[in-house]
C-alpha positions in Angstrom: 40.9 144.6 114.6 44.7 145.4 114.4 46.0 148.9 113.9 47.4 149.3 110.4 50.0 151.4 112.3 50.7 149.0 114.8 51.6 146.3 111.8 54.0 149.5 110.5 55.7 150.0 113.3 56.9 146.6 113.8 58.5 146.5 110.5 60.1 149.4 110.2 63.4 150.3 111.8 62.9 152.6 115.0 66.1 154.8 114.0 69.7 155.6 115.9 67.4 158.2 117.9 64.5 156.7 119.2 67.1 153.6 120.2 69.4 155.6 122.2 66.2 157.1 123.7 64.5 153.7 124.3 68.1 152.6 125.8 68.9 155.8 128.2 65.1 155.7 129.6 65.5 152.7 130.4 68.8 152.9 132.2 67.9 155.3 133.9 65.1 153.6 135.7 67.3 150.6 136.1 70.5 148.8 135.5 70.0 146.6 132.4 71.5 143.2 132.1 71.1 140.3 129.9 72.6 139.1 126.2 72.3 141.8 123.8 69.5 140.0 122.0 67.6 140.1 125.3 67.8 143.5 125.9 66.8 144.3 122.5 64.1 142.2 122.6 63.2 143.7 126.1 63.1 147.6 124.5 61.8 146.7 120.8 64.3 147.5 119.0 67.0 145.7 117.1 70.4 144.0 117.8 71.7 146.5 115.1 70.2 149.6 116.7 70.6 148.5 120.2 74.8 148.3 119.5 74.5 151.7 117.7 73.0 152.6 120.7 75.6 151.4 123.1 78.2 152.9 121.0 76.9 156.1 121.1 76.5 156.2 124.5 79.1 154.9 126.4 80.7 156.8 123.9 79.1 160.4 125.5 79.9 159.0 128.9 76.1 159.0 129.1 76.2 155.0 130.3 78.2 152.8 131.1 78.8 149.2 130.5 80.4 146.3 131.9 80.8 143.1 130.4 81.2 140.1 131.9 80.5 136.2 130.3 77.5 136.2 128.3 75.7 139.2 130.4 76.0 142.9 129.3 74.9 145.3 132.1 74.5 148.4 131.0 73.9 151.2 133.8 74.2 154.7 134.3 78.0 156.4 134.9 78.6 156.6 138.8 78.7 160.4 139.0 75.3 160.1 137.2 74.0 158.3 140.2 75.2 160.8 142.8 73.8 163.6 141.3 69.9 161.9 141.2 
């Protein structure tokens, strides 16, 4: 039998937080690349929060993104990867 939180937790919004957190985590395992819908699928969160996300981010100079086509690669900023 299900989790009643589990059914919650799939309805409800994640938040601008927990998406930028889901985002830089996984950036900073690996670069991220796909159609924005992908990668929000890919993180569970939404298209909404996932561009909030980006926003914010790229906006920090926390990652960085490159858009080319259809394909969105988000990954971290260059000096980011010198220092790890």
């Amino acid at each position: 039998m299900p989790s009643h939180l589990t059914d919650i937790a799939t309805l409800a919004p994640v938040g601008p937080v927990i998406a930028e957190g889901r985002v830089f985590d996984a950036v900073a395992r690996r670069d991220l690349a796909g159609t924005l819908d992908e990668i929000a699928d890919a993180l569970g969160i939404t298209y909404a929060e996932l561009r909030a996300a980006i926003d914010e981010l790229v906006g920090i100079g926390w990652v960085s993104l490159d858009l080319r086509s259809d394909t969105l690669t988000l990954s971290l900023p260059e000096d980011a990867r010198v220092a790890s």
